[in-house]
C-alpha positions as CSV (number, residue, x, y, z in Angstrom):
1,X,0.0,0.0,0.0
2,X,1.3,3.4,-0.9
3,X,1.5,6.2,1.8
4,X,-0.7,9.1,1.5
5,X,0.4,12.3,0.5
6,X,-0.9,14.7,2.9
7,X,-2.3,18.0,1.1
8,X,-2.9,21.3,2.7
9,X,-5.6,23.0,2.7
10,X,-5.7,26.6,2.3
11,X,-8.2,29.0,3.1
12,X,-10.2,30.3,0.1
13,X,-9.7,34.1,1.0
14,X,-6.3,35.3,0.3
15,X,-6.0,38.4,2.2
16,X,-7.1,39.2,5.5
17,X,-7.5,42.6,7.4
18,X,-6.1,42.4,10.8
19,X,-8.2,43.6,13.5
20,X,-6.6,45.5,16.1
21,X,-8.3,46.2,19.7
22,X,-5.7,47.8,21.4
23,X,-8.1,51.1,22.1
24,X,-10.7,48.8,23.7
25,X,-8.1,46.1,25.3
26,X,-6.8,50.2,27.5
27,X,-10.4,51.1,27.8
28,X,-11.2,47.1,29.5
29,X,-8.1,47.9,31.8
30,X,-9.2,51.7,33.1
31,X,-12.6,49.9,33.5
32,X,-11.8,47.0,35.6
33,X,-9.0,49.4,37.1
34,X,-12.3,51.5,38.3
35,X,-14.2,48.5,39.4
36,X,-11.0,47.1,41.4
37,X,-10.7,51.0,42.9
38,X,-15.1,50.8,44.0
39,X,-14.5,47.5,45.6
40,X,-11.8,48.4,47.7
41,X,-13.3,51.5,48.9
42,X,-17.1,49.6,50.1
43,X,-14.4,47.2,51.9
44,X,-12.1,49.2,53.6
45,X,-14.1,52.8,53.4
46,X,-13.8,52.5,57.4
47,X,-10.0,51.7,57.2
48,X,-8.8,54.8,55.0
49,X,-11.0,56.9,57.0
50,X,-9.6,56.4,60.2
51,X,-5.8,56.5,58.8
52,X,-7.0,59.8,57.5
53,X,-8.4,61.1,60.9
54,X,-5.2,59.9,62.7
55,X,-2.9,61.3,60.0
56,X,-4.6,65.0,60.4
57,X,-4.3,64.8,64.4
58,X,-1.1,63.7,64.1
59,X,0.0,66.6,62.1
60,X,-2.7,69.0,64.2
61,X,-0.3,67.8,67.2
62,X,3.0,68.1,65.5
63,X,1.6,72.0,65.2
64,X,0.9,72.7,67.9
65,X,4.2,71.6,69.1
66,X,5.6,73.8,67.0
67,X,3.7,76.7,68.2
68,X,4.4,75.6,72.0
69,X,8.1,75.7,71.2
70,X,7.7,79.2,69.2
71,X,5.7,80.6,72.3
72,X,8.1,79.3,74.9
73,X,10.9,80.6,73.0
74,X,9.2,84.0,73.2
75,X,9.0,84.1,76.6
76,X,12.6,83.3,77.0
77,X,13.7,86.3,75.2
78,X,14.9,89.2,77.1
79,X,15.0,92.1,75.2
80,X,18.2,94.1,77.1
81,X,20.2,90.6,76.5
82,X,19.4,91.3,72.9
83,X,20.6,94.7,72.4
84,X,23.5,94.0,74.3
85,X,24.8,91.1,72.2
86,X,23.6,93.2,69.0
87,X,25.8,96.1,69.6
88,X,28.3,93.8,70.6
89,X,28.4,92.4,67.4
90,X,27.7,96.2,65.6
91,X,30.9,97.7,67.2
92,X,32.8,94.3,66.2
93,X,35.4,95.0,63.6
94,X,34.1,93.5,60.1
95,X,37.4,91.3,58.8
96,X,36.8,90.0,55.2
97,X,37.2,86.4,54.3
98,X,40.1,87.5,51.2
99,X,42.7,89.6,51.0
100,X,43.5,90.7,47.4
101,X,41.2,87.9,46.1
102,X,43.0,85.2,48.1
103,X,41.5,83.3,51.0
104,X,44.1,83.4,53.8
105,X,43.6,82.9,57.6
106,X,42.0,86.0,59.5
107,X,45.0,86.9,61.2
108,X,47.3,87.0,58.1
109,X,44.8,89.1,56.8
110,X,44.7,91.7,60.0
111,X,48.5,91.9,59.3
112,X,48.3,92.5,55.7
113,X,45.6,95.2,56.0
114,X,47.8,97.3,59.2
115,X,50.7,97.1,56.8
116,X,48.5,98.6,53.8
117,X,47.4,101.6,56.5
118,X,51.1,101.9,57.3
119,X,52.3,101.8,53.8
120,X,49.1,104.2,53.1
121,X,50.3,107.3,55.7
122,X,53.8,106.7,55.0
123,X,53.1,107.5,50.8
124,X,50.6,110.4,52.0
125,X,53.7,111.7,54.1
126,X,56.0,111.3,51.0
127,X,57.6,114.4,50.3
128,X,56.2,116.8,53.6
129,X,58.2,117.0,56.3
130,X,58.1,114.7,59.3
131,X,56.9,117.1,62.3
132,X,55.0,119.4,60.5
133,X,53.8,117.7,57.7
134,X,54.4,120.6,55.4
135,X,55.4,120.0,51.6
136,X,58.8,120.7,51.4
137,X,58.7,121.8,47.4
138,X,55.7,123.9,46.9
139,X,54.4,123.6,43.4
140,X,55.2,125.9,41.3
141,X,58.5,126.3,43.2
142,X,62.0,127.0,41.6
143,X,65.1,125.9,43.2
144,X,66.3,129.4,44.2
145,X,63.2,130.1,45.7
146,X,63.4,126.8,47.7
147,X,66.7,127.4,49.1
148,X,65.9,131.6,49.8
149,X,62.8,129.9,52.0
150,X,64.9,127.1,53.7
151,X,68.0,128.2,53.8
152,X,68.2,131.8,55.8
């Protein structure tokens, strides 16, 4: 006996349109999602409203703690303690972080700036005289005229 030859059997239409339900596969999900969401409120309505209550007492206490600590901190204050420390700190010599650009320790800093003062007077003394602090050439001054006025 021979063995049979199988033959396929197409389908008699050639082309099909594909069907696509994506849309309405998203819409199924939001709908269940919505369902799901109704169910677990009529169960555990109770639940989420009690963990509501207790979350707004528990911030309605932290508040008040707040406002305990601001109030008791008011009545610490002492207002001639206050002014004291703040002139204190008014009449406190302001000593910038840089010299030149440069961060450099504070007390470097104090040093540098006395020696610009010092270096300052000494160039505004630069050409007076030492006690009187006098020019010693007057402008517009000619030599004979210097030595008639020094020299008598």
């Amino acid at each position: 006996k021979e063995p049979e030859v199988k033959t396929r059997i197409t389908e008699p239409v050639t082309i099909r349109i594909k069907k696509h339900a994506a849309r309405m596969v998203i819409l199924r999900a939001r709908k269940m999602k919505k369902h799901r969401r109704k169910r677990l409120w009529d169960r555990m309505y109770l639940k989420f409203r009690a963990s509501r209550l207790r979350t707004r007492k528990n911030s309605e206490i932290a508040f008040r703690a707040r406002l305990a600590d601001k109030v008791a901190q008011a009545r610490k204050f002492d207002a001639k303690e206050y002014v004291r420390t703040y002139l204190e700190e008014f009449h406190k010599p302001l000593i910038p972080g840089t010299y030149q650009g440069k961060r450099l320790p504070q007390w470097l800093i104090i040093e540098l700036m006395e020696q610009d003062k010092v270096k300052a007077k000494e160039a505004s003394l630069e050409g007076k005289t030492f006690t009187t602090q006098e020019d010693i050439v007057k402008p517009g001054e000619t030599v004979e005229d210097f030595i008639k006025r020094t020299w008598k």
